[in-house]
Structure formats: structure tokens, C-alpha cells
C-alpha positions as CSV (number, residue, x, y, z in Angstrom):
1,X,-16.7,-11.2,10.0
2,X,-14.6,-12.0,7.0
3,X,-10.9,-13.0,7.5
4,X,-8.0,-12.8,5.8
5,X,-4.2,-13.0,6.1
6,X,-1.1,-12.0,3.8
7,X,1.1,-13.8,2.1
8,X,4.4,-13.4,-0.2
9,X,4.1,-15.6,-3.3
10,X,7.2,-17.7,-2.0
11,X,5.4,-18.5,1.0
12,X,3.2,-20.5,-1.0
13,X,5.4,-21.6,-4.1
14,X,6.7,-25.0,-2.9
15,X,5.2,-25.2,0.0
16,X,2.5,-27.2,0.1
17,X,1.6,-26.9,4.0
18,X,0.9,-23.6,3.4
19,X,-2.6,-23.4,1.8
20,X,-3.7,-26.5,4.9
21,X,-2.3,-24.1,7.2
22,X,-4.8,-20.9,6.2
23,X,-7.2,-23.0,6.3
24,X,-6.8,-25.0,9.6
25,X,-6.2,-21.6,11.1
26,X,-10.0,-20.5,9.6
27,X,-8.7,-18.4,7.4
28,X,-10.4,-18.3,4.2
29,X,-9.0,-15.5,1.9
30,X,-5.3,-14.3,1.1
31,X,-3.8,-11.3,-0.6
32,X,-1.1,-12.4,-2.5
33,X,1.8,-10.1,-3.4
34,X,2.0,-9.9,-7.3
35,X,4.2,-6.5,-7.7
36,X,5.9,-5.8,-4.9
37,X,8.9,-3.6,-3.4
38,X,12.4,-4.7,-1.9
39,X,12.3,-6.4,1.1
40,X,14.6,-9.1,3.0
41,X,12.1,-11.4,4.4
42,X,12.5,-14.6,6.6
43,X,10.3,-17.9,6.1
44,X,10.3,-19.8,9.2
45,X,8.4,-22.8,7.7
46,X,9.2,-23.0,3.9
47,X,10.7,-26.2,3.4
48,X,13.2,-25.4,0.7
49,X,14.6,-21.8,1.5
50,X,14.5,-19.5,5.1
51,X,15.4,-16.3,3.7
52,X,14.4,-14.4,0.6
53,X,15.5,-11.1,-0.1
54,X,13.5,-9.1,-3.0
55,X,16.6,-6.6,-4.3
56,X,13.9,-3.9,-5.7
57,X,10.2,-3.8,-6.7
58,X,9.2,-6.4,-9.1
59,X,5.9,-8.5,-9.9
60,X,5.9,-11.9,-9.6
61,X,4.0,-13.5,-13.0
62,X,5.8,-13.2,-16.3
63,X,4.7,-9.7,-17.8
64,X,2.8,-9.6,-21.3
65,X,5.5,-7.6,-23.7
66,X,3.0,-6.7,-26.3
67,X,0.3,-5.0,-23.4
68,X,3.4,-2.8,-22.3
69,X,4.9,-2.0,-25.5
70,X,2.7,0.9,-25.8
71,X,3.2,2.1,-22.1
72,X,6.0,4.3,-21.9
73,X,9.1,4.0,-20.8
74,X,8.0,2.9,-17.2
75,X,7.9,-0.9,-17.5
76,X,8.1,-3.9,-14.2
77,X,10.4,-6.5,-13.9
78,X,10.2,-10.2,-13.0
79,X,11.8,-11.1,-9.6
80,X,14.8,-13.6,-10.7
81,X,14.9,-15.1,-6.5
82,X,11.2,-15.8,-7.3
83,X,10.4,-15.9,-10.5
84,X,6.9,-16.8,-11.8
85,X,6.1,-17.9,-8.5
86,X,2.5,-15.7,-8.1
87,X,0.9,-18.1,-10.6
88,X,1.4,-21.2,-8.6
89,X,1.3,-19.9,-5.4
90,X,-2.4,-18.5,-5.9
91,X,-3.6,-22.0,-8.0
92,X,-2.1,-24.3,-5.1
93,X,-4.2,-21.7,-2.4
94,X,-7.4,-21.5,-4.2
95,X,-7.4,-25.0,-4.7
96,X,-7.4,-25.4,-0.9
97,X,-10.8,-23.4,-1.2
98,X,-8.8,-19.6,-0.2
99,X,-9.7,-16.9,-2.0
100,X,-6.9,-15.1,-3.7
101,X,-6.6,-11.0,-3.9
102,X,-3.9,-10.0,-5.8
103,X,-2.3,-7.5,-3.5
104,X,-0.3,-4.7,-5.6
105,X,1.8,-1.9,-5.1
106,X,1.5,0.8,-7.4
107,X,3.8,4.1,-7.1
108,X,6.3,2.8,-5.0
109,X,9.3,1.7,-6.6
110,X,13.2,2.2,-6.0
111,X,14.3,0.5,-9.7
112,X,12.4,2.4,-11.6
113,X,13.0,5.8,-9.8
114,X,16.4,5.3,-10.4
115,X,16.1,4.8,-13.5
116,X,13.5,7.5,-14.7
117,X,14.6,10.0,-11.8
118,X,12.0,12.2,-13.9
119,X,9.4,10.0,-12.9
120,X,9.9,10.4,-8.9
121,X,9.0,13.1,-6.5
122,X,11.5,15.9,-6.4
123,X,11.5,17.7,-2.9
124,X,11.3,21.5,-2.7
125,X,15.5,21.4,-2.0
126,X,16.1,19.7,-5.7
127,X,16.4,16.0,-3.9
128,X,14.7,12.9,-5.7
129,X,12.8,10.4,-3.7
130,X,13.2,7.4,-6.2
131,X,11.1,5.4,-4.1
132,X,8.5,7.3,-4.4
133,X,6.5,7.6,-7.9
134,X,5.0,11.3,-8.6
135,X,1.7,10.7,-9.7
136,X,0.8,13.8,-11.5
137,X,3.3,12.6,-14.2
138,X,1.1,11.0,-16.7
139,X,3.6,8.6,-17.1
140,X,2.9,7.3,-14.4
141,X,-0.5,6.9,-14.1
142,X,-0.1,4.8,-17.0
143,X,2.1,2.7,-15.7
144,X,0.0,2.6,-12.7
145,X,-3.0,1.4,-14.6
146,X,-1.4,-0.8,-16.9
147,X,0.4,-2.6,-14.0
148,X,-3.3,-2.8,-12.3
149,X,-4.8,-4.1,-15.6
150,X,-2.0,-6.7,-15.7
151,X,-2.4,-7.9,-12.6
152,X,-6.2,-8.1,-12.6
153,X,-5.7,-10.0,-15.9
154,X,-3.8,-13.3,-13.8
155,X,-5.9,-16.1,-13.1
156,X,-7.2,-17.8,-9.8
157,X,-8.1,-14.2,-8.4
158,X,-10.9,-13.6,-6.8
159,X,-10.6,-9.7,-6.4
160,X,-7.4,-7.1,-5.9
161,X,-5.9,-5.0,-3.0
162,X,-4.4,-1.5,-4.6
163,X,-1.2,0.0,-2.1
164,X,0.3,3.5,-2.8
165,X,-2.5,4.2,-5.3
166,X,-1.8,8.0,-4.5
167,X,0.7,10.2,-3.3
168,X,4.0,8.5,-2.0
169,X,6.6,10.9,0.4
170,X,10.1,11.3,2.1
171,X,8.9,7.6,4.6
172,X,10.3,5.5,2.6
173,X,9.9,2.1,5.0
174,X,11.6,-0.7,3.9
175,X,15.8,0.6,3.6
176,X,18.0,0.7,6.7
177,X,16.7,3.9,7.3
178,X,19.1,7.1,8.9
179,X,17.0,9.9,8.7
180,X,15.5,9.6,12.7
181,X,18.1,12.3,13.8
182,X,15.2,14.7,13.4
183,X,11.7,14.1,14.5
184,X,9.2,15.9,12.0
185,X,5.8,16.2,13.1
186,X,2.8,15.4,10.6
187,X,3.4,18.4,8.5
188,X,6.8,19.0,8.3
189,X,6.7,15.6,6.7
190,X,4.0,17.0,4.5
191,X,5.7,19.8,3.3
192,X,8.7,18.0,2.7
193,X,7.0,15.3,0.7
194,X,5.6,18.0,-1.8
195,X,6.8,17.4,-5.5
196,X,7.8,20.4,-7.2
197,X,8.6,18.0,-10.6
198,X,7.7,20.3,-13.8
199,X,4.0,18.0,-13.9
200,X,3.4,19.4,-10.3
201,X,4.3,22.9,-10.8
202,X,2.2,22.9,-13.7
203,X,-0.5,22.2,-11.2
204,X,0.5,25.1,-8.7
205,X,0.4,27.5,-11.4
206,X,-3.1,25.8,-12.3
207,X,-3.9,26.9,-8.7
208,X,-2.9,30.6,-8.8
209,X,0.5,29.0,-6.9
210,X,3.9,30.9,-8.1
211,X,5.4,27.1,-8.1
212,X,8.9,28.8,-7.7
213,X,7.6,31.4,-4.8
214,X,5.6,28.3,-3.1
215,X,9.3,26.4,-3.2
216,X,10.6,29.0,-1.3
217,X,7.8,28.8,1.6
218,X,8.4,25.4,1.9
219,X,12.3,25.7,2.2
220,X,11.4,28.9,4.8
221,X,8.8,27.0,6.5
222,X,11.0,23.3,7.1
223,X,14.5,24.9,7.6
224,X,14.4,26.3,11.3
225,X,12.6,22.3,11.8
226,X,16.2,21.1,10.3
227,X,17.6,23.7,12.5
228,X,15.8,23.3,16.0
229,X,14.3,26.6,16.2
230,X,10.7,25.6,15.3
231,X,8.9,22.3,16.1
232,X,6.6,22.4,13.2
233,X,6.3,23.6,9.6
234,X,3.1,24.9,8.1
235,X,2.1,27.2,4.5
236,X,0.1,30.4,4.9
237,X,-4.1,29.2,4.2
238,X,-3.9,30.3,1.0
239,X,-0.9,28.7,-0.6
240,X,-2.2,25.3,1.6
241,X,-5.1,25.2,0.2
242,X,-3.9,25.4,-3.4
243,X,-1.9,22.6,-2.0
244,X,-4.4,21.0,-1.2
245,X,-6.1,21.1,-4.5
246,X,-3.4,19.7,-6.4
247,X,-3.0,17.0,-4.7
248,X,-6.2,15.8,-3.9
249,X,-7.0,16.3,-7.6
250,X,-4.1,14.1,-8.7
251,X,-4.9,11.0,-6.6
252,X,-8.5,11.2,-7.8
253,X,-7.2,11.0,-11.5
254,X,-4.8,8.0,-10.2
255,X,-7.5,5.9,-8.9
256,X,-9.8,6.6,-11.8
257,X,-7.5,5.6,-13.9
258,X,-6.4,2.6,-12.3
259,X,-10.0,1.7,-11.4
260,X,-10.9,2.4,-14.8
261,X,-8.3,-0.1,-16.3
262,X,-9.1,-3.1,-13.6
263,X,-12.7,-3.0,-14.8
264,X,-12.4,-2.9,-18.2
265,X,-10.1,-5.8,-17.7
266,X,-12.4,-7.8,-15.2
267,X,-15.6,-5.8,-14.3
268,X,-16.2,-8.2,-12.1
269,X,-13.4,-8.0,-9.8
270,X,-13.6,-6.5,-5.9
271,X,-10.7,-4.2,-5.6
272,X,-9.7,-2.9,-2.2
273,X,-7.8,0.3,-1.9
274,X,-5.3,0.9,1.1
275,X,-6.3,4.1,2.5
276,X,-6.4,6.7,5.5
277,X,-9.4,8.9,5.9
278,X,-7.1,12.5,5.8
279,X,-7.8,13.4,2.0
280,X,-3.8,14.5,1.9
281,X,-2.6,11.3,3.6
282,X,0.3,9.7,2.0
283,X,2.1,6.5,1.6
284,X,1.4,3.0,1.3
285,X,-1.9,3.9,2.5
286,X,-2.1,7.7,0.9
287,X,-5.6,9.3,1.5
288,X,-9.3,8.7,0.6
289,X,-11.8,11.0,1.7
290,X,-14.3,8.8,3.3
291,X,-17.1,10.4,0.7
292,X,-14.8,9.1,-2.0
293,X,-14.5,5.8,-1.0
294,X,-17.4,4.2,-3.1
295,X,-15.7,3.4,-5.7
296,X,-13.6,0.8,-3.9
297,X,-13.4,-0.6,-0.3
298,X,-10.9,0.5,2.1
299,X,-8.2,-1.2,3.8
300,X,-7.2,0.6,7.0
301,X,-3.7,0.1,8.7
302,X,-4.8,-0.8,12.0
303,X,-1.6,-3.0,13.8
304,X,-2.2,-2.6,17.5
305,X,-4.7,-1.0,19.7
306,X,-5.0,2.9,19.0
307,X,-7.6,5.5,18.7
308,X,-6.9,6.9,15.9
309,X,-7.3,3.4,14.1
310,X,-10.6,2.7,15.4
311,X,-11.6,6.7,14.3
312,X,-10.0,5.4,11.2
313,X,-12.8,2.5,10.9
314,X,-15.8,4.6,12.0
315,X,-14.6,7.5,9.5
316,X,-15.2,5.2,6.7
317,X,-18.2,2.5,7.8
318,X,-21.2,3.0,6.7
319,X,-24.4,0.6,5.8
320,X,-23.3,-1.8,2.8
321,X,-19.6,-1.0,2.8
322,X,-17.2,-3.1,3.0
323,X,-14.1,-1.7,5.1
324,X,-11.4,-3.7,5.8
325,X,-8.8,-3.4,8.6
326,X,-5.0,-4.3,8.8
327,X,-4.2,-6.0,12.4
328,X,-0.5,-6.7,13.3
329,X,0.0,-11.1,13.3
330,X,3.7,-11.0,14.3
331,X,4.7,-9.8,17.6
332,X,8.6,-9.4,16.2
333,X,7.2,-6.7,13.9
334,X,5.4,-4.4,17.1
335,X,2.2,-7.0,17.0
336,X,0.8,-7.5,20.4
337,X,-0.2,-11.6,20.5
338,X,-2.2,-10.9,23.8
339,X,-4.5,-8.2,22.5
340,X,-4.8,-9.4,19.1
341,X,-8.0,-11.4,19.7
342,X,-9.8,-8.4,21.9
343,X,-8.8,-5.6,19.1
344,X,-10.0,-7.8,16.1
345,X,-13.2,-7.8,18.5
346,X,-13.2,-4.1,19.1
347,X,-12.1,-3.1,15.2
348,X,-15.2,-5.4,14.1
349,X,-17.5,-3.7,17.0
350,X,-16.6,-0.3,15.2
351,X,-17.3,-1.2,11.7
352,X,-14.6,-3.2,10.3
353,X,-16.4,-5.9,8.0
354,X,-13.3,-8.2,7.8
355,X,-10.0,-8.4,9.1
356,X,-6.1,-9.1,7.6
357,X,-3.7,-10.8,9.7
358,X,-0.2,-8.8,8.5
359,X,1.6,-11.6,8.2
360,X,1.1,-15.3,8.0
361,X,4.2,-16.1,5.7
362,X,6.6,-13.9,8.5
363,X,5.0,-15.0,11.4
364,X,6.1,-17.6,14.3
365,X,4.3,-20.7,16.3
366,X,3.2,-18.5,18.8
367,X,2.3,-15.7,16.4
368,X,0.0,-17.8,14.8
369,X,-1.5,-19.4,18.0
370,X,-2.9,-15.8,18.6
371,X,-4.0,-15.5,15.3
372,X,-6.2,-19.1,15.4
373,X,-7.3,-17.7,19.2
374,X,-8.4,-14.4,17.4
375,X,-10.1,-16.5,14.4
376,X,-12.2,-18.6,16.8
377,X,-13.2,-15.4,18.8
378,X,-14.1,-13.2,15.6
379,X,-15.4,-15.5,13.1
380,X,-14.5,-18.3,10.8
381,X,-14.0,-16.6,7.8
382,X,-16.1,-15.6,4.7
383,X,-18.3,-18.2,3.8
């Protein structure tokens, strides 16, 4: 069983208990955050600074100008609270003997939403979801791939972990969310994460879909949701399935694309994809059927204890393949410290080949007293 943990770049930047700490835990492999989104995160045992707060997605390294000056208009920033910090954070870790994957976040960004709303998904009621990057726009699955190339292109790495490389919706997960006020079921919140931006309804039409007349079924289906008449929203088969179609077609060309551009830069590097086995998933860990999933290993959001988690695992293991699961290190985040070391036994008894402890730079004392109780009941790491 392989373990792993991750880690903000300022977690390790200046300070140099960090990489001893991995390691005396057994921990043996770290995904990094190179390009990341906002966040306000505390650090409990940096010894220069307890709070960071990331005011929008940015990467962490100093970007190359001349690779991106034939990308567009869709460009990353450097974090000014951490700048260039990604570079020593993953030298100082792998010279402890950790293994470094860049981990990456691809089409979810607030900055640059805002400030190409014609890059971001527009809902079938004319409302923009900057945070969320529509990827049938070819803009930006060049920005997607050139950020992935970039990032592949840093040194010290040992492989790459790809999140949001596909569809992105109306969750948006890391504002001070007000949208609870109505519960939609699975898919309402599909139908009101469709994009009907003129790149998408150029795919409906594609698919025989009226891209105006399908707007209007999804306003029909999701408004007596919004009004409490009707608990769920759903599309008639036919304009579903052409749904369907679209989208699964458009995070295919994503990830080949992005895969595409990783190995020409570094054929030789691992790259992990976050996933979920429902081909029309969406989100940080947007779906990858699990016949598609050759092409790159899977990493699996699995927290705390569920069923659907471990169906998650056995959806996707197979001989040979390497499927990695997501287990939840910090009980003020909804871990669970006194299951964690008997559900890292049961993800690995259902086919999970190694293990990520989300997250070592956030977590406690006694968070990370379950995780060493978990390391020495699982495994010591890869070797």
C-alpha cells in the first residue's frame, strides 16, 4: 500500500519540520499544490505565519511569459501571500526522500471567470458561474493544457495529480456559501450545471438538440424544484441523451488534450486524474468512465466510511491499475480520527492501491496521531 498526504506549498516553504514530519509519520509521497483556488487556510505548526488566505486561484512557481504568449487570453497568476513558494517547498520535501506530485487544478477558477465571463459556464437562466471554467470553449482547453504542460515542466516532481479536468457546476465549495435554502437532488443539480455558452450550444445542435428549445426544458424541468412543487428535475430520454453526448464528448477532448501536453512535456511522468465513476459526474472530481480510465490513474474522493466510496474503488480496480483513494486526515473538516485506520484497511481490501491523507498541512496533534496509527496499520509507504 502506497501512502501519501497533501500539502499547500506554504506548509513546506519555511518550514523545515515539515518534510521530517512526512516522513516520521511513514509517509513517503506528497501532492503539492502548484495552481490552486481561493482558500483561507490555517497552519497550526508553520513557524513563521498561522494563517494564509489565497484571495483567488493562482499557481505557485513563476510562470514562463514566452510559453503563454501564444495561449490566449486565459493566462494564471502568481500568488503574491506565497509567491514562488512551490519550488522550494517540493526541493526541501524531495530532499527528505518524499516524492513530490504536483497537484493541479484545472477549470476552476473565480479570477479568471470574472474576467473572461465568456469563458465560464452560463446556466440555462442567463447566470455565469465564474468559478466554473466551460470546457467545450477551446479556450480553455488551451489553457487547460498549457497550465498542465507548465506545471509538468517544474522540477523535483515525480509525477502530477489533475482536479476539475472536466466539467465544473453550480457547487462551487470554497465561498461562504448561501445557496442551502433549497436542497437539489443529484439531477436538479445536473440540469442546473448545464452550459448553454454559444461553444455548448453548438454542441446541442451537433446532437440534433434545439439548444434554445432544450433551455427551455431545463427552465420547465428545475422551476417547480425552486418552487416546492416537484422534488426532482429530469429531461425527456431523448434530449438526455444528447446531453449526455455532449458532455461526455467534451471532457474526453479535455483530458486528451491535457494528457497530450503533459507527455510531450515529460513522457515520463505518472499523472493521476481526480475522478468519479458516473461518466457525467462533475466537479473537482468530474467523471471518468471506469473503461476510460487507462490513460491515467484515478483518484477517488473517499473521506469517511460510505458505500458509495468503496463502489467507487471497486468500479475502477482492476489488475495493474493504479487507483488511488482520498481519506479525510482532519476531524475539524468531517474526518473521523477513530475510523480512519479501519477504512484505509477496508478502501485497500476493495482495491485501492494507495492512499491520501487530505490534509497534513491543516491537520492537528491528534489528527495526525490517527494518521501515524493508520500508517502503521496499512503500510509504510511506497518503497
Amino acid at each position: 500500500m502506497e501512502l501519501g498526504a497533501y500539502l499547500y506549498p506554504w506548509d513546506a516553504d519555511g518550514d523545515p519540520a515539515c518534510a521530517p514530519r512526512l516522513t516520521g509519520l511513514g509517509i513517503r509521497r506528497a501532492a503539492v499544490a502548484a495552481a490552486y483556488h481561493s482558500v483561507r487556510a490555517l497552519t497550526p505548526r508553520h513557524p513563521r505565519h498561522k494563517v494564509v488566505t489565497a484571495e483567488h486561484a493562482a499557481v505557485y512557481y513563476r510562470p514562463d511569459q514566452d510559453r503563454w504568449s501564444g495561449a490566449g487570453r486565459l493566462r494564471p497568476v502568481e500568488a503574491p501571500w506565497s509567491p514562488h513558494s512551490f519550488g522550494p517547498a517540493t526541493e526541501s520535501l524531495a530532499e527528505a526522500g518524499v516524492e513530490v506530485y504536483a497537484w493541479t487544478v484545472l477549470a476552476h477558477g473565480q479570477r479568471l471567470g470574472v474576467r473572461h465571463p465568456e469563458a465560464a459556464v452560463l446556466n440555462a437562466y442567463g447566470d455565469r458561474y465564474p468559478w466554473a471554467l466551460c470546457i467545450s470553449s477551446p479556450a480553455v482547453r488551451l489553457y487547460c493544457a498549457t497550465l498542465a504542460a507548465e506545471v509538468a515542466a517544474q522540477p523535483c516532481l515525480s509525477g502530477m495529480e489533475l482536479e476539475s479536468c472536466g466539467w465544473y457546476g453550480f457547487d462551487h465549495l470554497h465561498a461562504h456559501d448561501k445557496v442551502a435554502g433549497v436542497a437539489l437532488p443529484p439531477s436538479a443539480r445536473l440540469l442546473f450545471s448545464l452550459c448553454f455558452c454559444p461553444h455548448c450550444r453548438d454542441g446541442y445542435r451537433a446532437e440534433g438538440a434545439e439548444p434554445w428549445a432544450l433551455r427551455a426544458k431545463v427552465r420547465d424541468a428545475l422551476d417547480p424544484v425552486f418552487a416546492g412543487t416537484a422534488q426532482d428535475a429530469a429531461l425527456d430520454p431523448e434530449s438526455a441523451a444528447a446531453v449526455a453526448r455532449v458532455r461526455v464528448r467534451a471532457a474526453a477532448e479535455l483530458r486528451r488534450s491535457v494528457l497530450a501536453a503533459v507527455a510531450a512535456e515529460r513522457p515520463d511522468l505518472p499523472v493521476l486524474l481526480h475522478a468519479q465513476p458516473d461518466p457525467l459526474g462533475f466537479g473537482p472530481s468530474p467523471g471518468l468512465a471506469p473503461e476510460d480510465a487507462h490513460a491515467a490513474a484515478p483518484v477517488l474522493l473517499a473521506p469517511t466510511r460510505s458505500r458509495a466510496a468503496l463502489e467507487a474503488v471497486r468500479a475502477y480496480a482492476a489488475p495493474g491499475r493504479r487507483v488511488a483513494a482520498t481519506v479525510g486526515a482532519v476531524a475539524g473538516l468531517g474526518g473521523d480520527p477513530a475510523d480512519l485506520s479501519a477504512w484505509c484497511t477496508d478502501l485497500a481490501g476493495t482495491g485501492a492501491t494507495e492512499l491520501r491523507f487530505y490534509h497534513l498541512g491543516l491537520a492537528s496533534h491528534q489528527d495526525l496521531t490517527a494518521v501515524r496509527a493508520a500508517v502503521e496499520k496499512v503500510g509504510t509507504g511506497p518503497s
